[in-house]
C-alpha positions in Angstrom: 79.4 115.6 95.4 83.5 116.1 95.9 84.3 114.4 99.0 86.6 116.0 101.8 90.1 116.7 100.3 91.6 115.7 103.8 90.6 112.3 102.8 92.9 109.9 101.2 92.8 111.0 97.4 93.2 107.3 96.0 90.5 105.0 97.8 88.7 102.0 97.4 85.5 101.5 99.9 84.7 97.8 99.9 82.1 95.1 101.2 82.6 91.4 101.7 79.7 89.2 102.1 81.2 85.5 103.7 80.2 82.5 104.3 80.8 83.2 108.0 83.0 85.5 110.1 86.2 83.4 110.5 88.7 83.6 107.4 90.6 80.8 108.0 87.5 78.2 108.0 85.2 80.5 105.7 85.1 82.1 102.4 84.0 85.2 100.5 80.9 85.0 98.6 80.3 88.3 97.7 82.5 91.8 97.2 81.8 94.9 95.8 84.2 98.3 95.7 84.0 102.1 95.1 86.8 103.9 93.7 87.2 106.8 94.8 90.0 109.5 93.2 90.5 113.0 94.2 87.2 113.2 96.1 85.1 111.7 93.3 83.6 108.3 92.6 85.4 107.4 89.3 84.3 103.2 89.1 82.2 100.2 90.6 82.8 96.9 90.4 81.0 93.7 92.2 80.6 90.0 91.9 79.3 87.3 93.2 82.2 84.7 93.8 81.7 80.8 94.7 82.8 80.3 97.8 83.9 76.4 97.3 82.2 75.2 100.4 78.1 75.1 101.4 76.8 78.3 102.3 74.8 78.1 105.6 71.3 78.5 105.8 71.4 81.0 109.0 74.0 83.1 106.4 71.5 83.3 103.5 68.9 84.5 106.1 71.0 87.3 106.6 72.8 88.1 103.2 70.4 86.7 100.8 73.3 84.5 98.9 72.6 81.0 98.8 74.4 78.5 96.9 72.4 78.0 93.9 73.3 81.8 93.2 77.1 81.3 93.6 77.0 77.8 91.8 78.1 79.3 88.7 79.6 82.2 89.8 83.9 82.8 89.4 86.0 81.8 91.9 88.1 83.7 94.3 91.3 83.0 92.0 88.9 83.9 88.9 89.2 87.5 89.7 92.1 87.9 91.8 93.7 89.4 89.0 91.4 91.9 88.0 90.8 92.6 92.0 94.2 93.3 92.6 94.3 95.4 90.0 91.9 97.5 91.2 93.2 97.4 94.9 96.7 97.9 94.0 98.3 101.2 96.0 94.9 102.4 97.4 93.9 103.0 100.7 91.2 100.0 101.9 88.6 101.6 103.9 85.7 99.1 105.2 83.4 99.2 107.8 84.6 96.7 110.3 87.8 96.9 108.7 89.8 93.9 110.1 87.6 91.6 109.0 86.8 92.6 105.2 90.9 92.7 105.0 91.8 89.3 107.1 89.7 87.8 104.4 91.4 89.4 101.6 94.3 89.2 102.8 93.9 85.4 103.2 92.1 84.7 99.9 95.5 86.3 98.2 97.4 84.3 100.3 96.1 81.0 99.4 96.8 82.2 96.1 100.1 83.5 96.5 99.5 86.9 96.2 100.6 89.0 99.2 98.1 92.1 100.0 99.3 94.1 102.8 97.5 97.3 102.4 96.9 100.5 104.1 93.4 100.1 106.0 91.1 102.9 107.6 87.7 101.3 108.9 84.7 103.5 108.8 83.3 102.8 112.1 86.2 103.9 113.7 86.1 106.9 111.7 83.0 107.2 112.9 82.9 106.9 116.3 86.4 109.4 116.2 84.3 112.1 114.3 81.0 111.6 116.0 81.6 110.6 119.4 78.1 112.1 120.9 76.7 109.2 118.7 76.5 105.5 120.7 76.5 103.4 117.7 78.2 103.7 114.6 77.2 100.0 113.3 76.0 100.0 109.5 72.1 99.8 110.5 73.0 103.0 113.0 73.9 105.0 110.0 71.3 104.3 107.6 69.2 105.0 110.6 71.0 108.6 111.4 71.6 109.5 107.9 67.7 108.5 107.2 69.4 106.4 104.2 67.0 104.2 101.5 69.4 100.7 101.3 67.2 98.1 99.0 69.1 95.0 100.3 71.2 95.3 103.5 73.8 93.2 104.1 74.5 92.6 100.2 78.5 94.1 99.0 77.4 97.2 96.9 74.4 98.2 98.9 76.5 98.1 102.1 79.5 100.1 100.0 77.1 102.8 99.5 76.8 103.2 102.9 79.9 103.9 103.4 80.2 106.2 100.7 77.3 108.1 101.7 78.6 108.3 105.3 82.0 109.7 103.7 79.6 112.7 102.1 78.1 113.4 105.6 81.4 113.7 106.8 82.9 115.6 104.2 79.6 118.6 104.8 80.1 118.2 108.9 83.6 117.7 109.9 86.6 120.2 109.5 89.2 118.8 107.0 91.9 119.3 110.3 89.5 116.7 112.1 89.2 114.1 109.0 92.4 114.6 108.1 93.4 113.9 112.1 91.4 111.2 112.5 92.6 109.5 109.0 96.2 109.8 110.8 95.7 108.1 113.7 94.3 105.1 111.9 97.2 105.2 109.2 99.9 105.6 111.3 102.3 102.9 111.2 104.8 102.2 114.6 108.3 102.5 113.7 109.3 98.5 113.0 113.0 97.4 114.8 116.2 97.7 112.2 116.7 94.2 112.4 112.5 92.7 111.6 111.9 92.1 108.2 108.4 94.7 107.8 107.4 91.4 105.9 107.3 89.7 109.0 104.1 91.7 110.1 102.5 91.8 106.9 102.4 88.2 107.4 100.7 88.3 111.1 97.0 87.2 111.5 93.7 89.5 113.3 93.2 86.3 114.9 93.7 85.3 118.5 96.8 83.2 119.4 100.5 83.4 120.7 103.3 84.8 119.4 107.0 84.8 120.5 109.5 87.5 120.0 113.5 86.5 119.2 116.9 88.0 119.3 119.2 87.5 115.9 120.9 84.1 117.5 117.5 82.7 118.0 117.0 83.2 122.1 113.1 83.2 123.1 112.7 86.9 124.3 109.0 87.5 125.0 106.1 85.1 124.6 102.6 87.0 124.5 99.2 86.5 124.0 96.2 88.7 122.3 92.7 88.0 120.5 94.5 89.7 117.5 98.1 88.9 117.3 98.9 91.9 114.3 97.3 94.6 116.5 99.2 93.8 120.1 102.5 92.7 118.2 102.4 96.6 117.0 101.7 98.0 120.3 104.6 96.8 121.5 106.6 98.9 119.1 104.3 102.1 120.2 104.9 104.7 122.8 107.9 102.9 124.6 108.7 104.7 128.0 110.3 101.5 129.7 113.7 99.7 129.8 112.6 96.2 129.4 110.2 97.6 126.2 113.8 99.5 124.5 115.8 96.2 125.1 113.1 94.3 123.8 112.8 96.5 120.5 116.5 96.5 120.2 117.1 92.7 120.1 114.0 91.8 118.6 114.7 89.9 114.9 112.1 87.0 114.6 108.2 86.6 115.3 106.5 83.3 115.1 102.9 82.4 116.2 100.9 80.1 116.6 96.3 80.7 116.0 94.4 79.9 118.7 89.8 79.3 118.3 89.5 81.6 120.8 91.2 84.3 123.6 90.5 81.9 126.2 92.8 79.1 123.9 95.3 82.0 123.5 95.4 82.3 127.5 95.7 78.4 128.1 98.7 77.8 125.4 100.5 81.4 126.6 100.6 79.5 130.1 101.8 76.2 128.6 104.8 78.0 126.0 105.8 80.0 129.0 106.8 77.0 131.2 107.8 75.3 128.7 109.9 77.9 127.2 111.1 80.4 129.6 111.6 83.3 127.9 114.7 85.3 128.7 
């Protein structure tokens, strides 16, 4: 069936299986898309991909992937051509979004390859649409939807998910209500004049620091978050404040530094802020 026309007409719907769930220690074993163009499924495409490093056992419990299946499988740089290819100026829509794209994004990276692209995640689209439902996890939709999935947790089975929760959608919702809730997800801040949009491209979902400066190089604003991307944009949303204008005015540098966790992210905000002093 046509999907919704208030969806985006050029879209890819996409899996990754990993060897964990932190991109900068683990790797992709596993990805599978859906193109999707003008409503209508137009190609597939999925491979297996070795991920370079051992594949827990507690992982292959879940996915099914072990390493003796990957062994002679390509590697990420294999197919980062065709992959980009095929990702080029589409919308990315994942379930869990951030982390199918924070692994992209870093795979192309250690390449270098820079993927920035436009992302909607399907839960969220989910829980905007559907809001009398309390879970909009994977398992909750093939549950709902009273889907047949032969192997959960594998790329293309997982896609189809998706795709089949894109069909509900598009026979439920009004278009004014996808096309709304597509918006919201899409909708990029306004960046300050002087920040290169490069500069937040090149942020990680991760948790960390990061510190804002003015064009001579004065420490502005050191801040904290368990994903530095996502609060670095806030602060360039909704601004009703004095100290939030001058900030945006003056702002011309980020830097960062990753932290394991929020709670290390709390701990070295402390510590740069002393140490520091912001303006």
């Amino acid at each position: 069936m046509k999907l919704s026309d208030a969806l985006p007409q050029s879209l890819i719907l996409l899996d990754c299986e990993t060897t964990g769930g932190k991109a900068g220690r683990d790797r992709i074993t596993e990805i599978a898309l859906i193109e999707i163009a003008n409503g209508e499924e137009i190609s597939r495409w999925q491979t297996l991909i070795n991920p370079g490093i051992s594949i827990p056992p507690w992982i292959t419990r879940i996915t099914g992937i072990d390493n003796q299946m990957v062994a002679n499988a390509p590697r990420f740089e294999d197919i980062a051509e065709e992959l980009w290819q095929r990702l080029q100026g589409k919308v990315l829509m994942a379930h869990h979004a951030r982390f199918d794209s924070s692994f992209l994004k870093l795979s192309f990276k250690q390449i270098g390859i820079r993927y920035s692209p436009q992302v909607l995640c399907s839960v969220k689209l989910s829980r905007s649409l559907f809001p009398e439902h309390r879970s909009h996890s994977l398992d909750a939709i093939i549950k709902r939807l009273s889907l047949k999935v032969a192997e959960r947790h594998r790329a293309m089975d997982d896609t189809e998910v998706i795709l089949a929760l894109l069909k509900h959608i598009s026979t439920q919702c009004a278009p004014e209500a996808v096309r709304s809730a597509c918006q919201q997800q899409l909708r990029r801040p306004s960046l300050p004049s002087q920040l290169d949009a490069n500069t937040i491209d090149d942020l990680p979902e991760a948790p960390g620091v990061y510190r804002f400066y003015d064009a001579e190089g004065q420490l502005l604003y050191v801040g904290k978050s368990i994903n530095i991307r996502q609060r670095v944009l806030s602060h360039f949303t909704d601004i009703t404040d004095r100290k939030g204008m001058d900030l945006y005015r003056q702002l011309s540098h980020i830097e960062f530094d990753e932290t394991p966790s929020d709670f290390g992210a709390q701990l070295l905000e402390n510590q740069q802020i002393k140490q520091l002093t912001p303006r």
